[in-house]
C-alpha positions in Angstrom: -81.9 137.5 28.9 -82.8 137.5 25.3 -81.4 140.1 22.4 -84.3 142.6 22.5 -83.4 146.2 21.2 -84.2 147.9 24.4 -82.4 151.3 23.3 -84.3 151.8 20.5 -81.3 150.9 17.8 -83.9 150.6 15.2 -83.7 154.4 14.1 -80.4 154.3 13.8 -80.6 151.0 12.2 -83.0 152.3 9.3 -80.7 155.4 8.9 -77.7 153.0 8.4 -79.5 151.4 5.6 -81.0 153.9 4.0 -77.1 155.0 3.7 -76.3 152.0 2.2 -79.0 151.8 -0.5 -78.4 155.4 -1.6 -74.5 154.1 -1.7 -75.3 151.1 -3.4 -77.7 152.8 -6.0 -74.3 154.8 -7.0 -72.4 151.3 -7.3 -69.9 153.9 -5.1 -67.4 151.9 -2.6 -66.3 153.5 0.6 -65.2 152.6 4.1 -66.9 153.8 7.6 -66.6 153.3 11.0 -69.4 153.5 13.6 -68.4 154.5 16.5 -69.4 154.0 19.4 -67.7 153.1 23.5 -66.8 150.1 24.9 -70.4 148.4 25.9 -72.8 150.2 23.6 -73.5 147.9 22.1 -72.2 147.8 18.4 -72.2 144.4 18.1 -75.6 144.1 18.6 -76.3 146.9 15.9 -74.4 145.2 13.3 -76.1 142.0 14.0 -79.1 144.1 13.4 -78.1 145.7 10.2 -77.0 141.9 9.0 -80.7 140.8 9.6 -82.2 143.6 7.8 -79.9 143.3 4.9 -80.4 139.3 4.2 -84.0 139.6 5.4 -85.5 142.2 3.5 -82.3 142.8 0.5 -81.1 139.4 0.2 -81.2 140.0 -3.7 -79.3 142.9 -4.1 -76.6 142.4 -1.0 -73.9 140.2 -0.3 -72.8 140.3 3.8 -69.9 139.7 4.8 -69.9 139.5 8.8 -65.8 139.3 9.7 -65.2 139.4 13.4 -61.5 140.0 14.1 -60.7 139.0 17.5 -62.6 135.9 16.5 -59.4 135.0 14.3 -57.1 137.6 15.5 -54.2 134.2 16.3 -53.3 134.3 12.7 -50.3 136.8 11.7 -52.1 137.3 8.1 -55.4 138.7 8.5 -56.4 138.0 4.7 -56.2 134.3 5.5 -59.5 134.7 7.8 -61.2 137.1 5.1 -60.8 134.5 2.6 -62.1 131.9 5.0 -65.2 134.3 6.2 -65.9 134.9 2.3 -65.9 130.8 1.6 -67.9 130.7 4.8 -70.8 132.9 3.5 -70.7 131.7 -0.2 -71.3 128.4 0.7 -74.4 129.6 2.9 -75.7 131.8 0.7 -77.4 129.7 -1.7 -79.8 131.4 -3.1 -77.1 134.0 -4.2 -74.4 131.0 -5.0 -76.6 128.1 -6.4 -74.7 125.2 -6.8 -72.9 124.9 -9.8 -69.5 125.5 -11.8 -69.7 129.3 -11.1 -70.1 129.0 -7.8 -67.6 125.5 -7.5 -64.8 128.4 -9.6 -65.3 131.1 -7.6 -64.6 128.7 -4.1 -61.6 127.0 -5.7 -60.1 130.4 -6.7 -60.5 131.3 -3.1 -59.4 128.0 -1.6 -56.0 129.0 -4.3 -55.3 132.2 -2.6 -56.0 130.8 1.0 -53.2 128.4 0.6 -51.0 130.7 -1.3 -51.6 133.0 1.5 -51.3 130.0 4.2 -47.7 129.0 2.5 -46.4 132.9 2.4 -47.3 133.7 6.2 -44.9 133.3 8.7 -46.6 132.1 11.6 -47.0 128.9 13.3 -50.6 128.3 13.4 -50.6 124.7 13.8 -49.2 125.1 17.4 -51.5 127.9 17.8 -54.8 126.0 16.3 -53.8 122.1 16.0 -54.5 123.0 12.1 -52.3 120.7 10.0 -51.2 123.0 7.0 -49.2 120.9 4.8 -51.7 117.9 5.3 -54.8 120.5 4.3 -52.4 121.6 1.6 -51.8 117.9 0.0 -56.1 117.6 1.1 -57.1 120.0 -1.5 -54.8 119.3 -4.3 -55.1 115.6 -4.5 -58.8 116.4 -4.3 -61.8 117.4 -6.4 -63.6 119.6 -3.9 -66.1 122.3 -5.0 -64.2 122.6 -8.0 -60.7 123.1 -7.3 -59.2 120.4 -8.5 -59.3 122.4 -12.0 -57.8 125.9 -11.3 -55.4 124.0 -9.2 -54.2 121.7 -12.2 -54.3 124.6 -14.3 -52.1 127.0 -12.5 -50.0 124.6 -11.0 -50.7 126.3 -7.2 -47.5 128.5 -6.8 -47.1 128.3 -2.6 -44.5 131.0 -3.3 -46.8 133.4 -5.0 -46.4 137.2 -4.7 -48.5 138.3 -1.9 -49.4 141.4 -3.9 -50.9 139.2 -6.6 -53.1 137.5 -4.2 -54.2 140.7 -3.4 -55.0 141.5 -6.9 -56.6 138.0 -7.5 -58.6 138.4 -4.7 -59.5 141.9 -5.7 -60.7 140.8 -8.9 -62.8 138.5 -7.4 -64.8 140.2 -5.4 -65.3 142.9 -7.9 -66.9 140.2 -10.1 -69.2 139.5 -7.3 -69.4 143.2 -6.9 -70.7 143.2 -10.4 -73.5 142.1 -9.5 -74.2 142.5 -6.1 -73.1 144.9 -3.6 -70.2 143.6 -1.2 -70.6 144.4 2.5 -68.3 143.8 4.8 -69.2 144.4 8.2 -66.0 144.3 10.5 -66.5 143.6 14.2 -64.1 143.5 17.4 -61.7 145.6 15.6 -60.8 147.8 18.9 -60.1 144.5 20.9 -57.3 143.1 18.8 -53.9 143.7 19.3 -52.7 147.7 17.7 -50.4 145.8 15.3 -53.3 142.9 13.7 -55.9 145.9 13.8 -54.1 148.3 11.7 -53.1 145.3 9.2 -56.7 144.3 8.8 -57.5 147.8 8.0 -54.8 147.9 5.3 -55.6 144.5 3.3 -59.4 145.5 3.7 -58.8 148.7 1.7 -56.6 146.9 -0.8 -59.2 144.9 -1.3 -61.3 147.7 -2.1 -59.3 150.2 -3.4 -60.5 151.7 -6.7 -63.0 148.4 -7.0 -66.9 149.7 -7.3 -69.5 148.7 -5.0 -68.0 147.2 -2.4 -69.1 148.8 0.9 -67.3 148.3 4.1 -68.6 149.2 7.8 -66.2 149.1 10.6 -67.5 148.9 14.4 -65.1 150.2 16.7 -64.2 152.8 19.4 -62.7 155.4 17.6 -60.5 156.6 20.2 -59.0 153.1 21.4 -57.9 152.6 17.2 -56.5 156.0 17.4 -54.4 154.9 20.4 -53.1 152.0 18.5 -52.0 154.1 15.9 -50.1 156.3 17.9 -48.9 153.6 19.7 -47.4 151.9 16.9 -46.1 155.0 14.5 -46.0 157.8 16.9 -47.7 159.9 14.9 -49.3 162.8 17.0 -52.6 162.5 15.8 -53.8 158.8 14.7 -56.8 160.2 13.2 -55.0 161.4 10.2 -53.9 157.9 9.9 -57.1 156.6 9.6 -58.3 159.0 7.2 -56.8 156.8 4.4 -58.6 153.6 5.3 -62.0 155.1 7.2 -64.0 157.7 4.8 -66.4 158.8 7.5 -67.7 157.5 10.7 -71.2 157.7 12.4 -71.7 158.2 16.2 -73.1 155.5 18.4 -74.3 157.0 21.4 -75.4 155.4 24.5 -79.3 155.2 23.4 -82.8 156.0 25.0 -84.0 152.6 27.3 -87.3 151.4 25.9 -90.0 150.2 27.6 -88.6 146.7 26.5 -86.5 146.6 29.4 -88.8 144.7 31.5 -88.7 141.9 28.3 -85.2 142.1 28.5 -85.0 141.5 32.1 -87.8 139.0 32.6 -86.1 136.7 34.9 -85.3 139.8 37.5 -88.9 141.5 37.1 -89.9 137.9 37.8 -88.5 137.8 41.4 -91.0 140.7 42.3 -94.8 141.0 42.6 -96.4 143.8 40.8 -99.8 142.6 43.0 -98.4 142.8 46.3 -99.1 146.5 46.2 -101.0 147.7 42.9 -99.4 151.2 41.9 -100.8 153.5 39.2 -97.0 154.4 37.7 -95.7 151.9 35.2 -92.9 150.1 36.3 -91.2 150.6 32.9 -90.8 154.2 33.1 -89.0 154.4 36.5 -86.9 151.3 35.3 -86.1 153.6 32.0 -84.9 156.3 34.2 -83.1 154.5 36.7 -80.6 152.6 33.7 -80.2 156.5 31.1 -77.2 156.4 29.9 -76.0 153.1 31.1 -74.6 151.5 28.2 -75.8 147.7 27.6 -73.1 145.5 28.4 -72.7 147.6 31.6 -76.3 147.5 32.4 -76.4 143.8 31.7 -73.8 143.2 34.3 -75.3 145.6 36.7 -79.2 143.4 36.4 -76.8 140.4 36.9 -75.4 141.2 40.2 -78.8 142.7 41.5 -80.1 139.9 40.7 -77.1 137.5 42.4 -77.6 139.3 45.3 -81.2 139.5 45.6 -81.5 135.5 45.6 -79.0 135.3 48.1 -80.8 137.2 50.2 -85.0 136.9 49.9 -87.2 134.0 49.0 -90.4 135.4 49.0 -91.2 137.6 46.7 -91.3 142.0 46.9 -93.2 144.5 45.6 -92.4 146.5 43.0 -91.1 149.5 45.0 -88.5 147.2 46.6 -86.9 146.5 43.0 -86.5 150.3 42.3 -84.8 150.8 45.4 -82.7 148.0 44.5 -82.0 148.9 41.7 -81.0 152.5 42.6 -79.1 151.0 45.3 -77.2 149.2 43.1 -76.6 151.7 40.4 -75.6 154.6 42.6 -73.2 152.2 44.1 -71.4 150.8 41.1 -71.9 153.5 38.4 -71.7 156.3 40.1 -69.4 155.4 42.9 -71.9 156.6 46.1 -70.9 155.1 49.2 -73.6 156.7 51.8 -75.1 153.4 52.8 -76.1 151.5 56.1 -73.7 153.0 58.9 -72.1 155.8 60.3 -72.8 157.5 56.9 -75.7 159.8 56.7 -77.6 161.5 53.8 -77.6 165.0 53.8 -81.0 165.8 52.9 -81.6 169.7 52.1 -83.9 168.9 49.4 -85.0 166.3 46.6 -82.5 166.7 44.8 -79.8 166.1 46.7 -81.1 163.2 48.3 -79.1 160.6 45.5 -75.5 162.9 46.0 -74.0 162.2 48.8 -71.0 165.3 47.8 -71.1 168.4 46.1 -68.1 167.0 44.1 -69.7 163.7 43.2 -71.5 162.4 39.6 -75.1 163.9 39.3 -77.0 160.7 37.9 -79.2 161.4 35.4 -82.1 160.1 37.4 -81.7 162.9 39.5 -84.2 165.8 38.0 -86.9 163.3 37.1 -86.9 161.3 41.2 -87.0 165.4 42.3 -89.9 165.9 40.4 -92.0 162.9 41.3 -91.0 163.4 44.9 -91.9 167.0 44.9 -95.3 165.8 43.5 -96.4 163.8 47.1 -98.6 166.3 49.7 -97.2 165.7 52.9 -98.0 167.4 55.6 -95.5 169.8 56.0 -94.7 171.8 59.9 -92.2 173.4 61.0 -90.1 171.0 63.6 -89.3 171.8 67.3 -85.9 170.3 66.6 -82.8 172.7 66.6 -81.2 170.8 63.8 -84.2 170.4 61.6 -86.5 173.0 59.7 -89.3 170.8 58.3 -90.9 167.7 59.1 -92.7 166.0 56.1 -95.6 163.3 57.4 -96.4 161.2 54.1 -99.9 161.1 53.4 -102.1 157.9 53.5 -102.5 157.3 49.8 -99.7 155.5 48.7 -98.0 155.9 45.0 -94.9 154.4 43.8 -92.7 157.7 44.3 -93.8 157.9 48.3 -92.9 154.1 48.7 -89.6 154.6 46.7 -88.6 157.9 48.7 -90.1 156.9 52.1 -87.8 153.6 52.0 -84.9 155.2 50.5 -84.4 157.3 53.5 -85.1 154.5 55.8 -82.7 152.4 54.3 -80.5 155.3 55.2 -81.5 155.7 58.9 -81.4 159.7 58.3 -81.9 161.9 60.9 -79.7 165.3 59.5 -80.6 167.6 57.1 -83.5 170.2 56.5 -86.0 167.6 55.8 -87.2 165.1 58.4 -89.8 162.6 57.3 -92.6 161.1 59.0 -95.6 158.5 58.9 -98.2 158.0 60.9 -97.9 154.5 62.5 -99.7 151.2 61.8 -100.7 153.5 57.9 -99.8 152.0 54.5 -96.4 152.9 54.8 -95.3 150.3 57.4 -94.7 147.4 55.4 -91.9 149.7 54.1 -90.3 149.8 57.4 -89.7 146.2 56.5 -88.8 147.0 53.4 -86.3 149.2 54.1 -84.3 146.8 57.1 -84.7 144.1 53.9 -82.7 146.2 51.9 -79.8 147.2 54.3 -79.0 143.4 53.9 -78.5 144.0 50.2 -76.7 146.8 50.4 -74.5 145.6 53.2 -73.6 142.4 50.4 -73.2 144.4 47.0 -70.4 146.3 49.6 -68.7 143.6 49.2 -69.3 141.8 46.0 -66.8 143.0 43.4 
C-alpha cells in the first residue's frame, strides 16, 4: 500500500507553505504546532511539506526533519539535534559544498556533541552498544571533516558549561540562519515519554530564542502534550505552559477520502472483479463514503484485516457489490462498535436510515444519510403486506444498480424478517447471485467476530 495522499493533504500542504514563505520573507522565527489526533496522519503531512520545501525551495530552506521517539533513549535531547543537524549538512550538498566552511561548521558541531556526550548523565553505551570514550579519543586523534583544527584550538573542554553549548550552538545556526531559513520540523513528539517531550521543547526554543529566521513546526496531539504537562507540574491548565514554547498551532482534521483510495488500496480492490457485474456507480465514491472520517492509520488497519479475512475465506474472485458490503461489514463492526450480525440478532428495519444502527443510543456513521439516499432512489414495487407484523413489502426491481445489490445483500446477510419494511425479489431475477453473496458474507462476518 503505497504513500498516496488519499485525503487530500495537499490544500493544507500549500497553506502550510505559503505560511512559511510569508514568515521567511520577514526573516521572523517562531514555533508552531500542527495538531492533529492520534492516526491522522501528521507524519505523512510533514513528510509532505519536507518534499515540497527541498523540491521546489531547496535554495532558500534548510530542513531539518528531527523525529523524537526515533532517539528518545538518550537523557539529552540536544545530543540527537546536533546529530540530525550533522546528518542533513552532510546531505545537503548543494547547500554545504565541500569545503573548509562546511568542514568548520561540522567540527564545531562534532565539539558540542561531545561536550554535550561528556556532560549528560546517562548510560547510553548499555542502552545503544555506542562506545563514548572510544568515539571521543576517534575524533580527537583524528582529522575528520575538519575537526581536528577547532579541536586543537580550544582544547575540547568535556566539562563545558552546558549553557555555553547552548549558546555555541545557537550561534551557529543563526549563521546558517543568515543565509538560509532554518526549519525544524519535529515529529513523534506526543509518543515520547512527558519528561523527554517537554525537554526537547525547552532546548528547541533555546535554540531559537531571540535568533531570526529560524522556523520550527511541531507535529503533535495537542491534548496528549497538555497531559504531559500536567502530569509532570500539576499545573491546572498545560496549555499555558506551552504558550512559551508553541506560538500558534494549526488544526489537522481528519480529511476528505479522495478518489485515490482505490490506488491506495490496489492489492484489496484487486481481489474483486469490477466485470463480474458492470455497474454505472463508481466504485470510488461509495469507497469514499464508507471510510469519512476514518482517520489513516485506522483505516489502514481496517483494509488490512478485510483483507486478512477475505483470503481466508474466498478464492475466486467477487463483484464489486460484495467488497462494499465487506467493507461496511467491517467498519460498522470495528469503528462503530455494531454487533447486529449473523444470529439471533435482527435489524430493526423502520426505514433506510436506520438500517446501519442497530440502537437508538448507538454512533450514527457518517455513511448513514448518503446509503438512505441512494436506497430511497430504487423503485420497488411497493404493497401493503398481509402480515400482522409488517406494513410494506418492497419487491426490488429487475434492473440492477450498485445501491439495490448493496441493500438487497445487506439485509440478507442479516436474515431480517422484523421491522416495517420487508423486502422481496422475484426468483431466478438478477438478484439471486446475491443470495450467494450474502450466505458468502455471513462467513466473514462470523470470522472478523472473532479476529481482534
Amino acid at each position: 500500500m503505497d504513500k498516496l495522499d488519499i485525503l487530500n493533504r495537499g490544500i493544507f500542504v500549500d497553506q502550510v507553505i505559503n505560511l512559511l514563505e510569508n514568515i521567511s520573507d520577514n526573516k521572523a522565527s517562531t514555533c508552531f504546532a500542527i495538531d492533529g489526533e492520534w492516526g491522522t496522519g501528521k507524519s505523512f503531512v510533514l513528510d509532505m511539506i519536507e518534499e515540497r520545501l527541498n523540491d521546489i525551495y531547496s535554495e532558500k530552506y534548510f530542513v531539518i526533519r528531527y523525529n523524537c521517539w526515533k532517539y528518545d533513549y538518550y537523557e539529552e535531547p540536544l545530543i540527537a539535534i546536533v546529530s540530525t543537524i550533522i546528518a542533513e549538512i552532510e546531505e545537503k550538498t548543494e547547500i554545504f559544498p565541500d569545503g573548509k566552511e562546511k568542514q568548520e561548521i561540522i567540527g564545531m558541531l562534532k565539539a558540542a556533541g561531545i561536550s554535550l556526550l561528556s556532560l549528560a548523565n546517562t548510560a547510553i553505551k548499555a542502552e545503544t552498544g555506542i562506545d563514548i570514550k572510544g568515539a571521543f579519543d576517534t575524533v580527537i586523534k583524528g582529522e575528520k571533516d575538519g575537526a581536528e583544527k577547532y579541536e586543537n584550538e580550544h582544547a575540547y573542554d568535556t566539562y563545558l558549561n552546558f549553557n555555553k553549548v547552548i549558546d555555541r550552538l545557537s550561534a551557529l545556526l543563526q549563521e546558517i540562519a543568515d543565509k538560509y531559513t532554518v526549519v525544524f520540523i519535529v515529529d513523534e513528539l506526543d509518543r515520547c515519554i512527558p519528561e523527554y517531550a517537554i525537554k526537547v521543547l525547552e532546548r528547541l526554543h533555546h535554540l531559537s530564542e531571540e535568533k531570526s529566521n529560524i522556523i520550527t513546526i511541531i507535529a503533535t496531539d495537542k491534548k496528549q502534550l497538555e497531559c504531559s504537562v500536567k502530569h509532570l507540574f500539576g499545573f491546572a491548565e498545560g496549555n499555558k505552559y506551552l504558550e512559551k514554547f508553541i506560538n500558534f498551532e494549526i488544526k489537522l482534521d481528519k480529511g476528505e477520502v479522495s478518489e485515490k483510495i482505490t490506488e491506495k488500496y490496489a492489492d484489496y480492490v484487486e481481489l474483486f472483479d469490477k466485470d463480474i457485474v458492470f455497474f454505472d456507480e463508481p466504485i470510488e465514491e461509495y469507497l469514499q463514503i464508507i471510510f469519512k472520517d476514518i482517520e489513516p492509520r485506522t483505516q489502514e488497519e481496517l483494509m488490512h484485516r478485510a483483507m486478512l479475512i477475505h483470503k481466508l475465506l474466498y478464492t475466486d474472485k467477487k463483484d464489486y457489490s460484495f467488497m462494499c458490503v465487506e467493507l461496511l461489514a467491517i467498519v460498522m463492526y470495528y469503528k462503530y462498535g455494531y454487533r447486529a450480525f449473523v444470529g439471533t440478532n435482527k435489524i430493526n428495519v423502520n426505514s433506510f436510515d436506520s438500517i446501519f444502527v442497530q440502537y437508538s443510543n448507538a454512533a450514527k456513521p457518517p455513511f448513514v444519510e448518503f446509503f438512505s439516499k441512494r436506497f430511497n432512489q430504487i423503485k420497488f414495487d411497493i404493497k401493503r403486506s398481509s402480515y400482522a407484523n409488517d406494513s410494506t413489502v418492497c419487491t426490488f426491481p429487475e434492473t440492477l444498480s450498485l445501491p439495490s445489490a448493496i441493500l438487497f445483500t445487506w439485509y440478507n446477510v442479516h436474515n431480517n424478517q422484523g421491522g416495517l419494511i420487508r423486502f422481496k425479489y422475484t426468483w431466478g431475477g438478477v438478484y439471486e447471485p446475491y443470495k450467494k453473496n450474502a450466505e458468502e458474507l455471513k462467513k466473514f462476518i462470523e470470522v472478523l467476530q472473532i479476529i481482534k
